[in-house]
C-alpha positions in Angstrom: 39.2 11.0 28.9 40.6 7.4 29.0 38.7 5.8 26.3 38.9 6.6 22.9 36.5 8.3 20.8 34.6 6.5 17.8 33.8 8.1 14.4 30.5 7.3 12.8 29.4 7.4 9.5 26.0 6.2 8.0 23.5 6.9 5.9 20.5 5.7 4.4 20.0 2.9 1.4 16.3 2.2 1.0 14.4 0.9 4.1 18.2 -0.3 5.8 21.1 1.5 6.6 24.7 1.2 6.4 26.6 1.8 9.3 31.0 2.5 9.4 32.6 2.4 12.6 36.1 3.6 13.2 37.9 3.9 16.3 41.8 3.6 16.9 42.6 1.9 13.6 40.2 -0.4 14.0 36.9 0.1 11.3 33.7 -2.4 11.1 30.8 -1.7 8.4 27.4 -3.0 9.7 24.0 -3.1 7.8 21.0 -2.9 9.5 18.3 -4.0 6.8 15.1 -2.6 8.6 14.5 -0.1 11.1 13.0 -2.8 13.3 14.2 -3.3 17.2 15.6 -6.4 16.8 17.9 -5.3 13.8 19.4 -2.5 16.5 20.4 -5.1 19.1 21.7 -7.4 16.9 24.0 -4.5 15.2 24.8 -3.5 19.0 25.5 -7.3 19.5 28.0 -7.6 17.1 29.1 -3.8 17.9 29.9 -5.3 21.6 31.5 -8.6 19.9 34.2 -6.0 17.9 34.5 -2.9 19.7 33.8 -3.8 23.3 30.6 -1.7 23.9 27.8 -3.0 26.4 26.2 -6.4 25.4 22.0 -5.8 25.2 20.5 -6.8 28.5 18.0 -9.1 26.3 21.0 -11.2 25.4 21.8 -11.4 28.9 18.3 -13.0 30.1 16.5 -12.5 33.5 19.7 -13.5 36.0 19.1 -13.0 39.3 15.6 -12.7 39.1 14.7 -16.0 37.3 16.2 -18.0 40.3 13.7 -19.9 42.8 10.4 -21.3 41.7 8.6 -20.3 38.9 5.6 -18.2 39.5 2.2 -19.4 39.2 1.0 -17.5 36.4 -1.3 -18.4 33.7 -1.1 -17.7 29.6 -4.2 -17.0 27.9 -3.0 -15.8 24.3 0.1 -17.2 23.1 -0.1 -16.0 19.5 -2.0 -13.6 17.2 -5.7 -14.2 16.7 -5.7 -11.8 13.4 -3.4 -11.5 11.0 -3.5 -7.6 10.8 -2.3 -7.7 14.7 1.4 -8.3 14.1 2.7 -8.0 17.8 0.5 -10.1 20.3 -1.3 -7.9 23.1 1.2 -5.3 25.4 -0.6 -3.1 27.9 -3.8 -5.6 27.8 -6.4 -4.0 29.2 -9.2 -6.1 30.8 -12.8 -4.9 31.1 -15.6 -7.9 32.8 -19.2 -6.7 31.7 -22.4 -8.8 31.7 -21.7 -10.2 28.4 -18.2 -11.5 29.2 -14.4 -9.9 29.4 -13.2 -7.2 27.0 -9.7 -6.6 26.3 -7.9 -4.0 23.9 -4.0 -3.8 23.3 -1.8 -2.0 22.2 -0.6 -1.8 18.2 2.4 0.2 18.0 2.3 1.5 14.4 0.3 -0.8 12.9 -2.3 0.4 9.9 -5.1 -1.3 12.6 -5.0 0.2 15.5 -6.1 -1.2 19.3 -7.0 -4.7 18.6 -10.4 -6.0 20.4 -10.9 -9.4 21.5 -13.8 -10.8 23.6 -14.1 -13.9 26.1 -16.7 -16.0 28.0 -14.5 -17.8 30.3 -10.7 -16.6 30.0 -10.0 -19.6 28.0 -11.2 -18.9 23.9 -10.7 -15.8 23.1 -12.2 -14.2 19.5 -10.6 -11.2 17.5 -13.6 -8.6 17.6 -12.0 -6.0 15.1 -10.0 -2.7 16.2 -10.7 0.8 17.7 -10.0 2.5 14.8 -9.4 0.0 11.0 -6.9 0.8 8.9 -8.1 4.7 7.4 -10.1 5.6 10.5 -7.3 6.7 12.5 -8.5 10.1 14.1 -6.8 13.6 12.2 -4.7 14.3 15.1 -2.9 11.4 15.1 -0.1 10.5 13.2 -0.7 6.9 11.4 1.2 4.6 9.1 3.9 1.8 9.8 7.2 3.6 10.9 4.8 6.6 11.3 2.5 6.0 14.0 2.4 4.9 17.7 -1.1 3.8 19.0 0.1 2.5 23.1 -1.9 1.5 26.3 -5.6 1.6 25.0 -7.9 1.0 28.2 -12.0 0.7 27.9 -14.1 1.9 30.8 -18.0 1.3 30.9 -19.2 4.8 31.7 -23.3 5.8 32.3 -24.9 4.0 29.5 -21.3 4.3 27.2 -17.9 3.1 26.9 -15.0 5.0 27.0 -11.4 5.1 25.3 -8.4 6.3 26.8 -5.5 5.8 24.7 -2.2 7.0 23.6 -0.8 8.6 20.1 2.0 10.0 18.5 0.9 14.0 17.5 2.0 15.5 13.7 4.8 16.8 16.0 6.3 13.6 17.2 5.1 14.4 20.6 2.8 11.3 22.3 -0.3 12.9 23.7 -3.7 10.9 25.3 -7.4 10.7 23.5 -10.3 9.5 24.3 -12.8 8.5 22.1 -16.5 7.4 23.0 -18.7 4.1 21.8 -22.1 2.6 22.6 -20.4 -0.8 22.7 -17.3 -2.2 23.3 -16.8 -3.1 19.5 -17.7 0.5 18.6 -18.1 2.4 16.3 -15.7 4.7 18.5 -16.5 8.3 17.9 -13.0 10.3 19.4 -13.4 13.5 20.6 -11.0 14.9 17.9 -8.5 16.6 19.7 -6.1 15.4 22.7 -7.4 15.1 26.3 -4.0 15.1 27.4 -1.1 16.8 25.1 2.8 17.4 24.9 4.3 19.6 26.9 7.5 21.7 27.1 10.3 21.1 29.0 12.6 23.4 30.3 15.8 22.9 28.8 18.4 25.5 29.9 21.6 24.9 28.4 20.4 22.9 26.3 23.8 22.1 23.7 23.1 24.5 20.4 22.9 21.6 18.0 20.5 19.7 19.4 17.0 19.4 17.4 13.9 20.6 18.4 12.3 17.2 19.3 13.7 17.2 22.3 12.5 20.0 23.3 8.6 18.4 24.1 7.3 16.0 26.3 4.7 13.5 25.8 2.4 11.9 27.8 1.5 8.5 28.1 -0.5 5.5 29.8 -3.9 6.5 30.6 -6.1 4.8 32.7 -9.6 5.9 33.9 -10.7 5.1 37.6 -14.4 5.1 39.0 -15.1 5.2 42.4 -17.7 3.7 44.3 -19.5 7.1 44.5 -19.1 7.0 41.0 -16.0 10.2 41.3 -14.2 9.6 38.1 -10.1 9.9 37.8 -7.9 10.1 34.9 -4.0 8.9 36.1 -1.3 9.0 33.0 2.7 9.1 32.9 4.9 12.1 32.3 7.0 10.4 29.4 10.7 11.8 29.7 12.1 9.0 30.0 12.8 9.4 26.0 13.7 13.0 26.1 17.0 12.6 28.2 19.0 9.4 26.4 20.0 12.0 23.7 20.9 15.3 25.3 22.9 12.8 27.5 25.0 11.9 24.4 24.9 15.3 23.5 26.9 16.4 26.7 28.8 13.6 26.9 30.3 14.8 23.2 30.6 18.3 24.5 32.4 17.2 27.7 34.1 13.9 27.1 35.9 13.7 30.4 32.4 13.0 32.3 32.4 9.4 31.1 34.8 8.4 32.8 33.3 10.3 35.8 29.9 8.8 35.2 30.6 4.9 34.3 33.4 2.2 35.9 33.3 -0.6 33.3 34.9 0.0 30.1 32.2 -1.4 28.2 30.1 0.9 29.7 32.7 4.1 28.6 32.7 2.7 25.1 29.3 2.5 24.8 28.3 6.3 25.6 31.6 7.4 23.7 29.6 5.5 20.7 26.3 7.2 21.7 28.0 10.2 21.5 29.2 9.7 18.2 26.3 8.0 16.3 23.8 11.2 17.8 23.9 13.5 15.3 22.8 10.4 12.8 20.1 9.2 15.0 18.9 12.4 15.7 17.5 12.0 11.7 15.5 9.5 11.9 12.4 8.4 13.5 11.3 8.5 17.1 11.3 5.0 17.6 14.9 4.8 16.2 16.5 7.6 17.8 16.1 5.6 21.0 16.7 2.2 19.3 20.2 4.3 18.5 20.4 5.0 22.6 19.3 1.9 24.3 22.5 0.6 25.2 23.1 3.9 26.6 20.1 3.6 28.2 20.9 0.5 29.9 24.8 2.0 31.0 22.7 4.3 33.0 20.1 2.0 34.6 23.0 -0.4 35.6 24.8 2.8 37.1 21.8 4.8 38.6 22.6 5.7 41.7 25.9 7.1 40.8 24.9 8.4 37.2 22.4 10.6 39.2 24.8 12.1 41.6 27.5 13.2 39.4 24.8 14.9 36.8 23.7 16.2 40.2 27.0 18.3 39.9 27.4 18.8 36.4 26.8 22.6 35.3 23.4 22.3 32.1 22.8 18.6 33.3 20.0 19.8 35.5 16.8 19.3 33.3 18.4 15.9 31.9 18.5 14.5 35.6 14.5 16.2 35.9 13.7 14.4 33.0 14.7 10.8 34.4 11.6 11.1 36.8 8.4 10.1 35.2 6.0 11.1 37.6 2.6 9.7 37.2 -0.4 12.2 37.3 -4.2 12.2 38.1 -6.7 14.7 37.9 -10.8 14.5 38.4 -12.6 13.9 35.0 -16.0 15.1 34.5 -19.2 13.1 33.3 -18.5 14.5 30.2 -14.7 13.2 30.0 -13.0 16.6 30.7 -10.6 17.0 32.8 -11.6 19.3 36.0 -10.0 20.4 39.4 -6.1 20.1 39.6 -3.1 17.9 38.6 -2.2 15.8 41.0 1.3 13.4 40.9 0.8 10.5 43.1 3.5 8.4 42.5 7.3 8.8 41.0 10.3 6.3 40.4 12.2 6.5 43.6 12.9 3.1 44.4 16.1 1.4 42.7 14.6 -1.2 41.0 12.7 1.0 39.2 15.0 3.1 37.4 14.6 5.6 34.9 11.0 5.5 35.0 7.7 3.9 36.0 4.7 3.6 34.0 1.6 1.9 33.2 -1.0 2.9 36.2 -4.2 0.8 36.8 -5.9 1.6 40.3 -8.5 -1.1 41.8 -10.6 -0.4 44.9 -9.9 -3.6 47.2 -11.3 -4.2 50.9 -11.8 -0.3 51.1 -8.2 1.1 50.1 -6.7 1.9 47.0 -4.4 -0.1 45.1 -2.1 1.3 42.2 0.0 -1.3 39.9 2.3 0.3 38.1 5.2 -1.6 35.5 9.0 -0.2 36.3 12.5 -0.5 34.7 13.2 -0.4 30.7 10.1 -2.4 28.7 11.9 -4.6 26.7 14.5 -6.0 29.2 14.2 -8.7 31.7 14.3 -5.7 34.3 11.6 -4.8 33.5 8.6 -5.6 36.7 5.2 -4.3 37.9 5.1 -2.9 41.8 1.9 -1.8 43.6 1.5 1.3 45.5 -1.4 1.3 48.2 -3.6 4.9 49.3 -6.7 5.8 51.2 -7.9 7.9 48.6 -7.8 8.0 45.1 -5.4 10.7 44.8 -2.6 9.6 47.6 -0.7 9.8 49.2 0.5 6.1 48.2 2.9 3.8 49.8 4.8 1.7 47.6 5.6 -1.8 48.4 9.6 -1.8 48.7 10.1 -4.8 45.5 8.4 -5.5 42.7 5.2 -7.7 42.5 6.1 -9.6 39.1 9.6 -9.7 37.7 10.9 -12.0 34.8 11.2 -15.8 35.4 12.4 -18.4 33.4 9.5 -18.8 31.3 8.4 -15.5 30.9 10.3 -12.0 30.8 9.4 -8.2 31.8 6.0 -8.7 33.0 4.6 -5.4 32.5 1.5 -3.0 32.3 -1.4 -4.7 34.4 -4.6 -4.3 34.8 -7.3 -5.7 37.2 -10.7 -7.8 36.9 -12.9 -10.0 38.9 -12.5 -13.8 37.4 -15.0 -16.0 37.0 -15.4 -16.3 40.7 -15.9 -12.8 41.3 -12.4 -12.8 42.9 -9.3 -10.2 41.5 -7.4 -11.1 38.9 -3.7 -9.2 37.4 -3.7 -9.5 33.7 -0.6 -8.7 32.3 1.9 -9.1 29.2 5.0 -10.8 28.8 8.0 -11.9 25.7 9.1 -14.8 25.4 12.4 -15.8 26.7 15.2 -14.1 24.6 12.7 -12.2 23.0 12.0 -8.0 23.7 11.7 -4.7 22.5 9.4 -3.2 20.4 6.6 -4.5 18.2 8.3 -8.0 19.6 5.2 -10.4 20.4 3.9 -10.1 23.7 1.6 -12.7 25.5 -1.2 -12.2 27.7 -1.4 -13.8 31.3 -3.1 -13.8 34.3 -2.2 -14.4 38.5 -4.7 -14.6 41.2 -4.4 -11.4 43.5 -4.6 -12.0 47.2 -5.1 -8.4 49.3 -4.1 -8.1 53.1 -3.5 -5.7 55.8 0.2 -6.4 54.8 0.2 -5.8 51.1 -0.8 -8.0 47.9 0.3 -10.8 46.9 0.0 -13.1 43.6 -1.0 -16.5 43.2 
């Protein structure tokens, strides 16, 4: 190994934590005061500023992507409309009934969870309450700030009901998908008390010895309920490994040094998974959300190597279930009218293109001049890589054909457009609603915007505008 290792030591003082950093003769103490995101990348700022390591991608803005004109799309809420929703509206689901539009949001760990807003026109927009206040959370969930994760809430009108699909973070750490029932869009929202969807196991030979058991389950993610004309109902969620593998990765690559140098050109890139490698055994302590704050940058020396990353784990004796978990297959599967799951388990789409990377997510399927059109979000959330793509099938279930580049990517104005959903507009025609950061802005419980693009569907594809 050509780059030298890094010693780590941190620990814990109150709600921050200090962080030492040796390597060579060289030594750097850095104090992140929260466990928020953006206290990680600026520490792994100032990391790359003294040791070298990978700048974030956040800091590096859209680059290629933001060039041309920018796109015509429209912002609709710019800021929080309650003071207990403390990070705008990602994942915005949009739902038109006769009484207007619907939308719900995701809350991350906020005490409230699922934030509900109503509209007439697009325009004004009114906080409604949440899915589940503060103490209402349902038993199987894990709830709290730095506790809970409540992602990708989507409201479906169903018979004379609505319906709740949503994501959660289980008493084991694992995410799983509910679904909870209401007579009206503002509830009260009755879940069924259990998971529809849980965690899974993944198969982990040689798996190194130390490693915890967290990584040892899957979670799922991203649900989204489709009804078909004939009134056939589907259920389509993500596989979500693309969590589980940052770790092990940094696991192996302490185990057997030499591969970084085997897996990544730049040295920046080699001093950043030397430090990932180092600073595991402390981030496999903490929280979920932290252990992979701890990994992004690793994370993002992958996604700017994929191609080759992939191929050499391809060879690499134990690394076979970490290179399985970098797929994030999306699944579907019949629901009944009762909201159980019948027939098989379908996967209909996977991340295979390159712009995609390590994963794709966020599935919303609209039935447009008789075909079937999937939007899906690709790339890492809370960089500009991040984009939506569409995926087009006959049937409900596949197979789908993927257009070759994404739909939305980030602009000038706005960065990593992600996790759509479709409505009619006022005019009866389709509409993409979407969220967005602010330029320079990412990550997680980082505001995120709502907007809206005209969709255009042709024999040719879809296109925006």
């Amino acid at each position: 190994m050509s780059t030298q290792p890094f010693e780590v030591e941190a620990r814990a003082e109150g709600i921050a934590t200090r962080i030492t950093v040796r390597r060579g003769e060289q030594e750097r103490s850095y104090r992140l005061p929260t466990g928020n995101h953006r206290h990680y990348t600026l520490f792994f700022s100032e990391l790359a500023r003294d040791f070298g390591t990978r700048v974030p991608h956040v800091n590096d803005g859209p680059g290629l992507a933001a060039e041309g004109e920018e796109p015509d799309w429209r912002p609709l809420i710019l800021e929080n409309l309650s003071p207990l929703t403390t990070a705008g509206y990602g994942d915005p689901a949009v739902l038109k009934t006769q009484d207007g539009y619907w939308l719900v949001a995701t809350s991350n760990d906020a005490p409230d969870a699922f934030p509900i807003l109503h509209s007439e026109d697009l325009e004004s927009w009114r906080h409604e309450g949440f899915v589940f206040p503060s103490g209402s959370a349902p038993e199987w969930t894990a709830h709290g700030r730095t506790v809970g994760d409540f992602w990708a809430p989507e409201m479906a009108k169903v018979g004379d009901e609505y319906w709740l699909v949503y994501t959660a973070r289980q008493h084991s750490n694992a995410l799983a998908i509910g679904l909870a029932k209401a007579p009206h869009p503002t509830g009260p929202w009755r879940d069924l008390g259990h998971p529809l969807v849980g965690g899974f196991a993944i198969n982990t030979t040689g798996l190194p010895d130390d490693s915890p058991q967290a990584v040892l389950s899957g979670g799922v993610i991203d649900s989204h309920i489709f009804i078909d004309a004939n009134g056939d109902r589907y259920l389509f969620w993500k596989r979500d490994t693309n969590g589980v593998w940052p770790r092990p990765l940094a696991g192996l690559l302490g185990q057997q040094p030499e591969l970084i140098d085997r897996l990544f050109s730049s040295e920046s890139d080699r001093r950043t998974a030397a430090f990932a490698a180092a600073v595991l055994p402390w981030a496999n302590s903490r929280r979920p959300m932290e252990r992979f704050f701890f990994m992004q940058p690793l994370i993002e020396a992958v996604l700017d190597n994929w191609r080759h990353v992939k191929e050499v784990l391809a060879t690499v004796e134990r690394a076979d279930w970490i290179l399985d978990a970098m797929s994030t297959p999306i699944h579907a599967q019949p629901l009944s009218g009762q909201g159980e799951l019948i027939g098989s388990d379908t996967i209909v789409l996977t991340n295979d293109l390159d712009w995609e990377g390590h994963l794709i997510e966020g599935p919303w399927v609209t039935r447009q001049q008789g075909r079937y059109w999937l939007f899906y979000a690709g790339n890492d959330f809370g960089t500009p890589a991040y984009g939506i793509g569409v995926a087009v099938a006959d049937h409900p279930l596949g197979p789908y054909v993927k257009q070759p580049e994404p739909l939305l990517k980030s602009s000038r104005s706005w960065w990593a457009p992600g996790h759509a959903s479709v409505a009619p507009g006022l005019d009866g025609e389709p509409q993409l609603f979407f969220h967005a950061f602010f330029p320079g802005t990412g990550g997680y419980n980082e505001f995120r915007a709502l907007l809206t693009a005209r969709l255009h569907f042709g024999p040719d594809g879809v296109t925006v505008g």
